[in-house]
PDB file of N, H, CA, C and O in Angstrom:
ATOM      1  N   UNK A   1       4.685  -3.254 -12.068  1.00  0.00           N
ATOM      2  CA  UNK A   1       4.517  -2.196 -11.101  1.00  0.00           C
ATOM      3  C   UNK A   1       3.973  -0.973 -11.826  1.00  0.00           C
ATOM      4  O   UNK A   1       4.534  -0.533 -12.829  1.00  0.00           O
ATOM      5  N   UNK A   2       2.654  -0.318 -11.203  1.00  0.00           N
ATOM      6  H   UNK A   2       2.198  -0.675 -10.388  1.00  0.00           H
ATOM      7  CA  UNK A   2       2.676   0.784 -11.732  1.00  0.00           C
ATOM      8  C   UNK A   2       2.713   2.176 -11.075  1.00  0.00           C
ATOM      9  O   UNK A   2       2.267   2.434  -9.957  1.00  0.00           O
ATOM     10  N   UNK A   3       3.272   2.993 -11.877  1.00  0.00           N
ATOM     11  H   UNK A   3       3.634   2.784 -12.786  1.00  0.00           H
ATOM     12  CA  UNK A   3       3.501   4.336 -11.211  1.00  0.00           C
ATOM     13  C   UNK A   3       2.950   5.558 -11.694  1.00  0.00           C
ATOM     14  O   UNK A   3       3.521   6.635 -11.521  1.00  0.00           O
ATOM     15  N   UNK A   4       1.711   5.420 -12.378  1.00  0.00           N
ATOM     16  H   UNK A   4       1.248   4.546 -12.519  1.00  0.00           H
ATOM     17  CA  UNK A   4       0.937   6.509 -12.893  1.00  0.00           C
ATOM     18  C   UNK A   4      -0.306   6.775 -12.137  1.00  0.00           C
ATOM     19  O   UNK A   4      -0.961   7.695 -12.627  1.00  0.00           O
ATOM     20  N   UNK A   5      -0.784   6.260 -11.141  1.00  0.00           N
ATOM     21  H   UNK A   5      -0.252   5.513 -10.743  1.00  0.00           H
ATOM     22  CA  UNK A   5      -1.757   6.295  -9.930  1.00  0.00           C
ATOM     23  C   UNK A   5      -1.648   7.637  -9.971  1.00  0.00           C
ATOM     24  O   UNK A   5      -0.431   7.819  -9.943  1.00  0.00           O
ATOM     25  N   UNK A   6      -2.231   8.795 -10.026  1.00  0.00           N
ATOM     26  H   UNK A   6      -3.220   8.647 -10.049  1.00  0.00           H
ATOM     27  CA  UNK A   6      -2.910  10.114  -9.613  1.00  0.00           C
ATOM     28  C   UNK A   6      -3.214  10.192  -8.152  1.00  0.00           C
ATOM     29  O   UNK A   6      -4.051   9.529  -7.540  1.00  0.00           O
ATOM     30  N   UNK A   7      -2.249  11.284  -7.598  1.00  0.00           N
ATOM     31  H   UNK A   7      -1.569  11.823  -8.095  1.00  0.00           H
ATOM     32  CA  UNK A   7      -2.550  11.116  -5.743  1.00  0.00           C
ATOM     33  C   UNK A   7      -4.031  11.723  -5.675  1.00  0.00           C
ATOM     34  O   UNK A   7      -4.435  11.561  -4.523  1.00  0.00           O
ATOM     35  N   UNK A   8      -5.016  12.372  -6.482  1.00  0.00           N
ATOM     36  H   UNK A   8      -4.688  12.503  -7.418  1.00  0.00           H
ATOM     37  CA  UNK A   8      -6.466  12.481  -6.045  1.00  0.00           C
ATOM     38  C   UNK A   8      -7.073  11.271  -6.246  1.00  0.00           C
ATOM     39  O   UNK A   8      -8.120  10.978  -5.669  1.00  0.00           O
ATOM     40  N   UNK A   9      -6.388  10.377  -7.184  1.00  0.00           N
ATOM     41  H   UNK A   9      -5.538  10.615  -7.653  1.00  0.00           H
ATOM     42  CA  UNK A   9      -7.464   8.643  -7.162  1.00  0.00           C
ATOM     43  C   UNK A   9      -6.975   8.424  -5.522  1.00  0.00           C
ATOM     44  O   UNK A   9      -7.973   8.019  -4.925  1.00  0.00           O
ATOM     45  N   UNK A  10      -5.873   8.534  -4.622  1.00  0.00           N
ATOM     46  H   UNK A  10      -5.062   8.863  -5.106  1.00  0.00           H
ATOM     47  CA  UNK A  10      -5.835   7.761  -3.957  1.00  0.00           C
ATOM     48  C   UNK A  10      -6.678   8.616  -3.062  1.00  0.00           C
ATOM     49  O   UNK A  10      -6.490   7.882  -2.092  1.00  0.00           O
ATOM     50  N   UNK A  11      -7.411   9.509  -2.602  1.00  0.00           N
ATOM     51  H   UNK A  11      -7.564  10.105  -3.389  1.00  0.00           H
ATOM     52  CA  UNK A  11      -8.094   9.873  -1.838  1.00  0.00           C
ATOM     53  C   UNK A  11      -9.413   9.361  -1.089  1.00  0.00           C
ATOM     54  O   UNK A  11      -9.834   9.788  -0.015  1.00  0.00           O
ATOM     55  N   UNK A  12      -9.961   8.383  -1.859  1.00  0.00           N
ATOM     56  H   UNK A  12      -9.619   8.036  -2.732  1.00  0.00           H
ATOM     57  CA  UNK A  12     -10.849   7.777  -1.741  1.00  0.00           C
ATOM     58  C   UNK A  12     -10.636   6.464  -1.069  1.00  0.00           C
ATOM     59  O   UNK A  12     -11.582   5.834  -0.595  1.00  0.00           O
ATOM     60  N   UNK A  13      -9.305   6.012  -1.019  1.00  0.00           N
ATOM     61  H   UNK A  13      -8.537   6.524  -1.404  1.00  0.00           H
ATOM     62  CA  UNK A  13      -9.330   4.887  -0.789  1.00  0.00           C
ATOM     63  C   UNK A  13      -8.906   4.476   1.265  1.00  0.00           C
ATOM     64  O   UNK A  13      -8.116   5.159   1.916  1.00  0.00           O
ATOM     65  N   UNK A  14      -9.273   3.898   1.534  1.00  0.00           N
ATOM     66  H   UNK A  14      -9.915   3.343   1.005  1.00  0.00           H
ATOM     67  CA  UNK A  14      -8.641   3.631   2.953  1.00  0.00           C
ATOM     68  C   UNK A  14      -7.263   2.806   3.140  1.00  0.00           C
ATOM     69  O   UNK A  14      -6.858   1.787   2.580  1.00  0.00           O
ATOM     70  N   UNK A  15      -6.722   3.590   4.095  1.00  0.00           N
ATOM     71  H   UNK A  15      -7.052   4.418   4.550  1.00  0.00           H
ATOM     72  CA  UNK A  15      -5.307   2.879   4.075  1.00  0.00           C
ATOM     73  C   UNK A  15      -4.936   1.972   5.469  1.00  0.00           C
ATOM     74  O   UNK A  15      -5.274   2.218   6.626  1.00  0.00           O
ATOM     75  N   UNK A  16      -4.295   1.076   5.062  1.00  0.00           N
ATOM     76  H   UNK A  16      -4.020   0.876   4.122  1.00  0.00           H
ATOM     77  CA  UNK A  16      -4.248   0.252   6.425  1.00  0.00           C
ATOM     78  C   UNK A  16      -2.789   0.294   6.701  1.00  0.00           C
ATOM     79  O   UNK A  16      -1.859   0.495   5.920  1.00  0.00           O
ATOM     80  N   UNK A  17      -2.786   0.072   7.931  1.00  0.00           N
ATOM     81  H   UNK A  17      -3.541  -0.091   8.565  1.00  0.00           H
ATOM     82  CA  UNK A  17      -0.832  -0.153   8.605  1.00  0.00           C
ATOM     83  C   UNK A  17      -0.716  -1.550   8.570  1.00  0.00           C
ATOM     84  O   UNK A  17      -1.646  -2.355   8.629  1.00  0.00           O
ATOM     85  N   UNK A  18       0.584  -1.808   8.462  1.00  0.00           N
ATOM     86  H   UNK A  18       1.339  -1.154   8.414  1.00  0.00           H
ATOM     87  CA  UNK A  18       0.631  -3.266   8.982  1.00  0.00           C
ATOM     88  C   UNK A  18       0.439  -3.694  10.226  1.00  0.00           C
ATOM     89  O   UNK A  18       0.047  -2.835  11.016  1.00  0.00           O
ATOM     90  N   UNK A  19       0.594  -4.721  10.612  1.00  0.00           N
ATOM     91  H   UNK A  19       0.912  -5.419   9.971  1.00  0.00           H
ATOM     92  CA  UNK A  19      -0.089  -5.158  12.085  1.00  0.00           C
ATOM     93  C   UNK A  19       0.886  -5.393  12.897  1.00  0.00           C
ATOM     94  O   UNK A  19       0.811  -5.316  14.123  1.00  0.00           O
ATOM     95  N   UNK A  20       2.282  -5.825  11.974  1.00  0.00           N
ATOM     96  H   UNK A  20       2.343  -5.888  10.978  1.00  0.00           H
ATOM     97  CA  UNK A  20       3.356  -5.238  12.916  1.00  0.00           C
ATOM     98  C   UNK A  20       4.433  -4.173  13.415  1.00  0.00           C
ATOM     99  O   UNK A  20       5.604  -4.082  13.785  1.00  0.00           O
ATOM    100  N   UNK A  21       3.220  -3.385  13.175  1.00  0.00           N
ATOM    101  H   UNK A  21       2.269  -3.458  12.874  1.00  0.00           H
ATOM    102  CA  UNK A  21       4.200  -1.926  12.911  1.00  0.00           C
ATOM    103  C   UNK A  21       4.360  -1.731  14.344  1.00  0.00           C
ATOM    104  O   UNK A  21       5.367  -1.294  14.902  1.00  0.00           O
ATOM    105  N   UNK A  22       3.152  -2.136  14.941  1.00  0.00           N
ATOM    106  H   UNK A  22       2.335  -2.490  14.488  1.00  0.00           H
ATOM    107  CA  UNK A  22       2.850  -2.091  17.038  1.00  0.00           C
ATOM    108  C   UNK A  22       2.324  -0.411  16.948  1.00  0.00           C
ATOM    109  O   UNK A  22       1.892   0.145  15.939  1.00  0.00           O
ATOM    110  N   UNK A  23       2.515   0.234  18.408  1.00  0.00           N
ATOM    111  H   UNK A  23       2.866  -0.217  19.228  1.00  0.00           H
ATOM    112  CA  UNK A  23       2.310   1.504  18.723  1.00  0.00           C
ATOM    113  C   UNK A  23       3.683   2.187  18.780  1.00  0.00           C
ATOM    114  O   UNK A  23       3.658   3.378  19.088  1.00  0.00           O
ATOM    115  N   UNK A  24       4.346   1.876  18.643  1.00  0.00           N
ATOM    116  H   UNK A  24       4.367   0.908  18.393  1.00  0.00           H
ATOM    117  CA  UNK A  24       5.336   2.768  18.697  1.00  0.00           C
ATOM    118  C   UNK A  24       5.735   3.999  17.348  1.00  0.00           C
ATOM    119  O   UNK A  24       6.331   5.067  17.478  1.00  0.00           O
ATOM    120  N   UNK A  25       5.059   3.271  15.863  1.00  0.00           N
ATOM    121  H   UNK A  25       4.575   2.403  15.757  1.00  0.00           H
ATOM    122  CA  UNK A  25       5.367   4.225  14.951  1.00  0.00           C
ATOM    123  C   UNK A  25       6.632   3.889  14.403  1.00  0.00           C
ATOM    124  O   UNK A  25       7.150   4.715  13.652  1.00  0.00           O
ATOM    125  N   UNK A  26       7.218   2.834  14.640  1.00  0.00           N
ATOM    126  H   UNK A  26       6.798   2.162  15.250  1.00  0.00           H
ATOM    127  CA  UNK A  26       8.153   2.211  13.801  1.00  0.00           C
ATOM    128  C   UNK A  26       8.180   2.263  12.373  1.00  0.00           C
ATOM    129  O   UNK A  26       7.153   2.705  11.858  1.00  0.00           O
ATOM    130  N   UNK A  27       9.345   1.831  11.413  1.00  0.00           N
ATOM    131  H   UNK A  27      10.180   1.472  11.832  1.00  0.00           H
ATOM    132  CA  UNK A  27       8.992   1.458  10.145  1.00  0.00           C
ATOM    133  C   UNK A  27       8.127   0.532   9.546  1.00  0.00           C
ATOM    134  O   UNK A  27       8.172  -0.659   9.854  1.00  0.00           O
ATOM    135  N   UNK A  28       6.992   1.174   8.347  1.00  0.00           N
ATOM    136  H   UNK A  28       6.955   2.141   8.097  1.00  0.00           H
ATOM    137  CA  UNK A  28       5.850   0.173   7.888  1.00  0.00           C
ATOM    138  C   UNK A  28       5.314   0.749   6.797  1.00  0.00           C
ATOM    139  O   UNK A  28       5.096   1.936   6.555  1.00  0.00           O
ATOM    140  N   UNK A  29       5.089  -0.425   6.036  1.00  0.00           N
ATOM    141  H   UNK A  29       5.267  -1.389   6.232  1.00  0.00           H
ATOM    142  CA  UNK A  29       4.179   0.366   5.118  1.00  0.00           C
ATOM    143  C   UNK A  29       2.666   0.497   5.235  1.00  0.00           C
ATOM    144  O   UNK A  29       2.151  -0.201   6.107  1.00  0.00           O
ATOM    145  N   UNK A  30       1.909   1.228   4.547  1.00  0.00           N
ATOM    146  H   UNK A  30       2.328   1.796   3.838  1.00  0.00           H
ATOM    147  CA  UNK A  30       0.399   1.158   4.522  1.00  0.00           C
ATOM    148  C   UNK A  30      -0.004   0.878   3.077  1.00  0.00           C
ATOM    149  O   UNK A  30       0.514   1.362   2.070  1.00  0.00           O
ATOM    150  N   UNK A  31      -0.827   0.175   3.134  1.00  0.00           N
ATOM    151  H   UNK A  31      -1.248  -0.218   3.952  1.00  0.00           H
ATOM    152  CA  UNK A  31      -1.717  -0.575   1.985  1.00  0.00           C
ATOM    153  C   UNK A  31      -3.358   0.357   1.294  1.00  0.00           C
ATOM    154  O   UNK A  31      -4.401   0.406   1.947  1.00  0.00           O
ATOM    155  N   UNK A  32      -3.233   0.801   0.309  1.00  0.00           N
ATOM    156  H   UNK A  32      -2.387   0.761  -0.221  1.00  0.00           H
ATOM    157  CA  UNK A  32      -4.504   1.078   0.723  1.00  0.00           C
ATOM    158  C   UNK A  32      -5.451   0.187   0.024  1.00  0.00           C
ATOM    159  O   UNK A  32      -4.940  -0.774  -0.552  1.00  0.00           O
ATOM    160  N   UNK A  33      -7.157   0.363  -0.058  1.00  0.00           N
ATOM    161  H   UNK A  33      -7.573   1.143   0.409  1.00  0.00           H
ATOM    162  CA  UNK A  33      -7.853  -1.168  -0.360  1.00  0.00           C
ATOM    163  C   UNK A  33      -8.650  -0.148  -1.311  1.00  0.00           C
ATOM    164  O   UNK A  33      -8.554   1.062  -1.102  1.00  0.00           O
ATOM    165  N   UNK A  34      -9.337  -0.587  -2.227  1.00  0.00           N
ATOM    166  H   UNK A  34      -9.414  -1.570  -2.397  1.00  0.00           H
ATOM    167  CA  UNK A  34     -10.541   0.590  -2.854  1.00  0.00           C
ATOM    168  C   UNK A  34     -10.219   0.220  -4.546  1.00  0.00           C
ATOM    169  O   UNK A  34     -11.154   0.195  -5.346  1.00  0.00           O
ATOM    170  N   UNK A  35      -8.936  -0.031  -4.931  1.00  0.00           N
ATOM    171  H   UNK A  35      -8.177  -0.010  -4.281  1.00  0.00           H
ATOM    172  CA  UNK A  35      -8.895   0.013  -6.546  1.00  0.00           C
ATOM    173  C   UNK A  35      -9.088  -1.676  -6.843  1.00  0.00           C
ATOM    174  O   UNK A  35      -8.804  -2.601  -6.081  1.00  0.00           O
ATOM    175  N   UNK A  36      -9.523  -1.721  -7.870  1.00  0.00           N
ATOM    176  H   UNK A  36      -9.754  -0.969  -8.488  1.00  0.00           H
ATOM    177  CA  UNK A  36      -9.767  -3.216  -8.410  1.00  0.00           C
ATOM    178  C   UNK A  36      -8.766  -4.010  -8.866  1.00  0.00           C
ATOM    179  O   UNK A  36      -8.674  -5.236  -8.797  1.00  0.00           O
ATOM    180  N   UNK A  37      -7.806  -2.982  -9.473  1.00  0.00           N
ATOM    181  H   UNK A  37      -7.881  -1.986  -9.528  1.00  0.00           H
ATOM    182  CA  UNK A  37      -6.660  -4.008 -10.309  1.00  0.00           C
ATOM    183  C   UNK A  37      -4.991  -3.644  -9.324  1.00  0.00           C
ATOM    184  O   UNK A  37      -3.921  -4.216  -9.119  1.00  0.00           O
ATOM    185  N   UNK A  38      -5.620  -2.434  -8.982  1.00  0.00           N
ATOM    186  H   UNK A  38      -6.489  -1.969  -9.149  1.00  0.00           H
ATOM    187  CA  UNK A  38      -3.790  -2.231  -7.731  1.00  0.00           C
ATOM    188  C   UNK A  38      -4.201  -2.260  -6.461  1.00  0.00           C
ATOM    189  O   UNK A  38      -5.277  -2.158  -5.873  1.00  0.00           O
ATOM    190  N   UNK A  39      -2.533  -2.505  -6.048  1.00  0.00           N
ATOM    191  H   UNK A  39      -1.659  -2.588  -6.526  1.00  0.00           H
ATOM    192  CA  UNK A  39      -2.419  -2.364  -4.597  1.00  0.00           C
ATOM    193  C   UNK A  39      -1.606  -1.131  -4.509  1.00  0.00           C
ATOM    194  O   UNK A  39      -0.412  -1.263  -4.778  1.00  0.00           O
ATOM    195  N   UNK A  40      -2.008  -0.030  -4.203  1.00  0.00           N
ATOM    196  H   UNK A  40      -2.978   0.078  -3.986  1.00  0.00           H
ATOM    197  CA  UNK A  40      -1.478   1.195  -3.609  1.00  0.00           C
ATOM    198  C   UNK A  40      -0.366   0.687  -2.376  1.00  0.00           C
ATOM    199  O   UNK A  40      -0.806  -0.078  -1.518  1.00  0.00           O
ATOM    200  N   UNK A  41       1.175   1.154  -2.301  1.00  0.00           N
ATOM    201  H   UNK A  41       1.533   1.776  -2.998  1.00  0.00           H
ATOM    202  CA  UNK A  41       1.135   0.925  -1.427  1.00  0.00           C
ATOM    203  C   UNK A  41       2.332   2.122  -0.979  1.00  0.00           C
ATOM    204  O   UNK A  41       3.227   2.409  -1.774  1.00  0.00           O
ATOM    205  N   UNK A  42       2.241   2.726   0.275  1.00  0.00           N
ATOM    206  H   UNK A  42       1.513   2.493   0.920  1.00  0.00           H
ATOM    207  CA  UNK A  42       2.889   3.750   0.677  1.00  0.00           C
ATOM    208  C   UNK A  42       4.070   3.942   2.402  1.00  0.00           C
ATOM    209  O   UNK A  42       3.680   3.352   3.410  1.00  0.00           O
ATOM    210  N   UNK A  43       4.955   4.504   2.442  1.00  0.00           N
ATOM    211  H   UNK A  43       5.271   4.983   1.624  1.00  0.00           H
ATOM    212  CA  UNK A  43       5.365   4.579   4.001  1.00  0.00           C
ATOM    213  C   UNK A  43       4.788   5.465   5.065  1.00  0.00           C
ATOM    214  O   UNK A  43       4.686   6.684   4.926  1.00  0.00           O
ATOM    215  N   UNK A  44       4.484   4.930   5.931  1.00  0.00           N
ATOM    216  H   UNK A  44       4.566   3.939   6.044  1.00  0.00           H
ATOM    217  CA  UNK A  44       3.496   5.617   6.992  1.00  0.00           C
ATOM    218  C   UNK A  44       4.325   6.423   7.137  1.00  0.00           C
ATOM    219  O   UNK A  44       3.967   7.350   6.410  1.00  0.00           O
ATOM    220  N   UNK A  45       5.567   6.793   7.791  1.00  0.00           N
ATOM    221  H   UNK A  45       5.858   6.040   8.381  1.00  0.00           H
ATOM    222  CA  UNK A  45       6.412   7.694   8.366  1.00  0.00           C
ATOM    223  C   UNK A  45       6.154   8.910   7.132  1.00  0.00           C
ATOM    224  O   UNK A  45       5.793   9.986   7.608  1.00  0.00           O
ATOM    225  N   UNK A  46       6.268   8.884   5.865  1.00  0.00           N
ATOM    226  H   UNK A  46       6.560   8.010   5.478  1.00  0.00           H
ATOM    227  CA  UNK A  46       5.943   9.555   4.839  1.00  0.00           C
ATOM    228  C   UNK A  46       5.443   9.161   3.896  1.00  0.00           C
ATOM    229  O   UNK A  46       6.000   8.635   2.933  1.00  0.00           O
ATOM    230  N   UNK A  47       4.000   9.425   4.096  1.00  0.00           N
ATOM    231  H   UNK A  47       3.547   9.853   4.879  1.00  0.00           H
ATOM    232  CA  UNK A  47       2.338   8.863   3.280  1.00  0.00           C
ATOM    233  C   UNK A  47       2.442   9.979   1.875  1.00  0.00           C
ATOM    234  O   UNK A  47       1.386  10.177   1.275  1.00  0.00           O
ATOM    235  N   UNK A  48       3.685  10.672   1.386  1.00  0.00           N
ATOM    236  H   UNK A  48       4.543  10.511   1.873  1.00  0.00           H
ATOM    237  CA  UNK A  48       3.346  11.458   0.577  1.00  0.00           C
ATOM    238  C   UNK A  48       3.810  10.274  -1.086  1.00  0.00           C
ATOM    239  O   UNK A  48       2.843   9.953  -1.777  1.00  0.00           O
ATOM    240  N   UNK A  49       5.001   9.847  -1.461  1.00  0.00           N
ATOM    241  H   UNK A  49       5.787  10.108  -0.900  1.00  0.00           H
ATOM    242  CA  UNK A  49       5.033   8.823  -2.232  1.00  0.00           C
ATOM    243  C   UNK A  49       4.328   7.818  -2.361  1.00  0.00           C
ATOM    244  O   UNK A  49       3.811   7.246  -1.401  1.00  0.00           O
ATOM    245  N   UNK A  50       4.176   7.379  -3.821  1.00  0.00           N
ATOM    246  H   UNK A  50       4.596   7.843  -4.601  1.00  0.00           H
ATOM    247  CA  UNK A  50       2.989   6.005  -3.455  1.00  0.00           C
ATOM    248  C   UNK A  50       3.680   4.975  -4.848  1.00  0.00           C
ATOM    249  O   UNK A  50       4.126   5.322  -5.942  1.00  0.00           O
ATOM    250  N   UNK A  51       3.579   4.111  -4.448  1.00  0.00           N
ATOM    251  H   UNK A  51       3.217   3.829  -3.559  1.00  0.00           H
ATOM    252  CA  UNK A  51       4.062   2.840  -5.396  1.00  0.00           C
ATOM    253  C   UNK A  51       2.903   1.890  -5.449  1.00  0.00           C
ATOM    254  O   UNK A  51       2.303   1.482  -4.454  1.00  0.00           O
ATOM    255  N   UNK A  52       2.621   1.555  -6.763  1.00  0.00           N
ATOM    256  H   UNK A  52       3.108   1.887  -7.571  1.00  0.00           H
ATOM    257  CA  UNK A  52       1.374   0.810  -7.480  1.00  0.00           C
ATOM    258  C   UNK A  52       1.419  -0.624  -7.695  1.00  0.00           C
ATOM    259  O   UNK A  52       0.756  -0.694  -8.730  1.00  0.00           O
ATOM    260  N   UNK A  53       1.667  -1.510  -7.487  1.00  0.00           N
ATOM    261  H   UNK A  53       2.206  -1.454  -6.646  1.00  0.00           H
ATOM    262  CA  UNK A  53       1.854  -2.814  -7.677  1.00  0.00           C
ATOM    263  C   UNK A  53       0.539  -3.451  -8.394  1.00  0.00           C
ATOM    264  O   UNK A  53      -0.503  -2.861  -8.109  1.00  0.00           O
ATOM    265  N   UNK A  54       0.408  -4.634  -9.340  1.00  0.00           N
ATOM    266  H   UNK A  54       1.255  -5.113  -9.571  1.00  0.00           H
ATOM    267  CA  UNK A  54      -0.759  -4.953  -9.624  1.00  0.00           C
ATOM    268  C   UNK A  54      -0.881  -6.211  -8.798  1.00  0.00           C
ATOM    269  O   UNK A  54      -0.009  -7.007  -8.449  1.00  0.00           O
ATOM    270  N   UNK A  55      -2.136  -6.191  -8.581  1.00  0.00           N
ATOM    271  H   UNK A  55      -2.845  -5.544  -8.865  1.00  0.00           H
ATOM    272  CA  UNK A  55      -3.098  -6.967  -7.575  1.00  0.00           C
ATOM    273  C   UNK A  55      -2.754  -8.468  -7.828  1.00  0.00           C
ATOM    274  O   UNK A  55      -3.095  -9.121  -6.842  1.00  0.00           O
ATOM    275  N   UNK A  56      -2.182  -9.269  -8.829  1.00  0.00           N
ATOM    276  H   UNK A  56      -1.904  -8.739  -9.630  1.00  0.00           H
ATOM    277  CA  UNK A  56      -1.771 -10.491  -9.290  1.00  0.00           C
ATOM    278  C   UNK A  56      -0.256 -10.504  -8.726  1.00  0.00           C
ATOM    279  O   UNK A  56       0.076 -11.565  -8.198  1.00  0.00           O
ATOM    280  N   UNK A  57       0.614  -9.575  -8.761  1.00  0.00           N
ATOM    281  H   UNK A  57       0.344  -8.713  -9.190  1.00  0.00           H
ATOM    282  CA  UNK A  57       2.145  -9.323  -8.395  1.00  0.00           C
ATOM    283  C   UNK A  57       1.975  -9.212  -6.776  1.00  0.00           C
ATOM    284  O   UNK A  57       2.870  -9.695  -6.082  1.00  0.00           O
ATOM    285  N   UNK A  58       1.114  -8.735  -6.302  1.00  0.00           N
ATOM    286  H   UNK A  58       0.388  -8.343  -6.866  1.00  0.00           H
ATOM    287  CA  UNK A  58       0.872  -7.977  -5.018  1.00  0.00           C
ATOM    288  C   UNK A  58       0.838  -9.228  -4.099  1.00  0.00           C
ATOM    289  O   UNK A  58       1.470  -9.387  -3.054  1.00  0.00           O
ATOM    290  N   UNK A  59      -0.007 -10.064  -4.686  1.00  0.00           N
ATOM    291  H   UNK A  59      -0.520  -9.935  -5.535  1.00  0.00           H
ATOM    292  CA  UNK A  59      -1.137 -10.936  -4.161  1.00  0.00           C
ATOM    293  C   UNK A  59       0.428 -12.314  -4.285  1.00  0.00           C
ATOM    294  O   UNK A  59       0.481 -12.964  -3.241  1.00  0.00           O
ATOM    295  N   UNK A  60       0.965 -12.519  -4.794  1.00  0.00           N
ATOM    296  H   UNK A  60       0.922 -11.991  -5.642  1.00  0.00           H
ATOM    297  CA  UNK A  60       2.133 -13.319  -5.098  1.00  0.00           C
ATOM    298  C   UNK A  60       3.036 -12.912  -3.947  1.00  0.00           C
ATOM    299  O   UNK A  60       3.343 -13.804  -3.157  1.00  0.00           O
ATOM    300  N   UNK A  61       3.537 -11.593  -3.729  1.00  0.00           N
ATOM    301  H   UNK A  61       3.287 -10.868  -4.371  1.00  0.00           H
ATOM    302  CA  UNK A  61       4.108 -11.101  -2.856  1.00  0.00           C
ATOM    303  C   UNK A  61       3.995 -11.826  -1.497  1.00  0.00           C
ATOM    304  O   UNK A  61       4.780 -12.530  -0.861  1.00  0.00           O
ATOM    305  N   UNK A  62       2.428 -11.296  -1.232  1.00  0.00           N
ATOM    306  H   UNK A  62       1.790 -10.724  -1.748  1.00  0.00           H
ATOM    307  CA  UNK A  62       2.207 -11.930   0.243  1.00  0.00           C
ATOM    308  C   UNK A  62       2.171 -13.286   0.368  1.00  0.00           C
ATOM    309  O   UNK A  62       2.211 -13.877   1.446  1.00  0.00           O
ATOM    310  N   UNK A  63       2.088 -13.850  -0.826  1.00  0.00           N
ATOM    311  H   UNK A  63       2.055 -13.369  -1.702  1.00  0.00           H
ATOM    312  CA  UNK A  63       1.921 -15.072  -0.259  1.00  0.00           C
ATOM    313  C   UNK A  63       2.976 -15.818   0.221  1.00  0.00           C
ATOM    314  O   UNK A  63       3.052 -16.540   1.215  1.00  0.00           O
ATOM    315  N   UNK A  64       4.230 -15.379  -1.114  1.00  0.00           N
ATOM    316  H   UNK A  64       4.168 -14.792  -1.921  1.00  0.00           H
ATOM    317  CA  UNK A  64       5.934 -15.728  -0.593  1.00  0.00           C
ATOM    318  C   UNK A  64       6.372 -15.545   1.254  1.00  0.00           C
ATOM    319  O   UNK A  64       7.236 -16.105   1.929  1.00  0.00           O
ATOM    320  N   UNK A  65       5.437 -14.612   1.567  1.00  0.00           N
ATOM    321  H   UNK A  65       4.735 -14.157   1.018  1.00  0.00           H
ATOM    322  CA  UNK A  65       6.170 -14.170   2.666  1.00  0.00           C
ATOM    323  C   UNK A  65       5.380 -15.268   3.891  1.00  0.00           C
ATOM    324  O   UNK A  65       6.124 -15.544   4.832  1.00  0.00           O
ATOM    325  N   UNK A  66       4.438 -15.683   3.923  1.00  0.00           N
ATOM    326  H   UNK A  66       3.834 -15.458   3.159  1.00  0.00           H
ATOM    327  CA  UNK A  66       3.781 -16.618   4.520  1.00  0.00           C
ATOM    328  C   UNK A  66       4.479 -17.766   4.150  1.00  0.00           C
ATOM    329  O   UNK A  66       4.112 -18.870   4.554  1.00  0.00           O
TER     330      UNK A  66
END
């Protein structure tokens, strides 16, 4: 996991919600897409913290959950 991501690197990047977050604004995280080796990933309710995961750990993650 990494946690030295600079919040101006993440400016550039686009962030996505999950798909089951619905419309209501429930609890979720957002992903953002743009870096090569991380997955940015943050809570919509509060987009100000950000947690770094690498893209091999990340990518393992989702797949467990499928």
């Amino acid at each position: 996991m990494e946690t030295n991501t600079r919040e101006n690197d993440l400016a550039s990047f686009t962030w996505r919600k999950a798909s089951y977050s619905g419309g209501e604004g429930g609890n979720c995280l957002e992903v953002a897409q743009g870096h090569p080796t991380l997955v940015p990933v943050r809570d919509s309710k509060n987009p100000g913290p950000v947690i770094a995961f690498g893209a091999t750990a990340w990518g393992a993650f989702v797949a467990h959950l499928g």
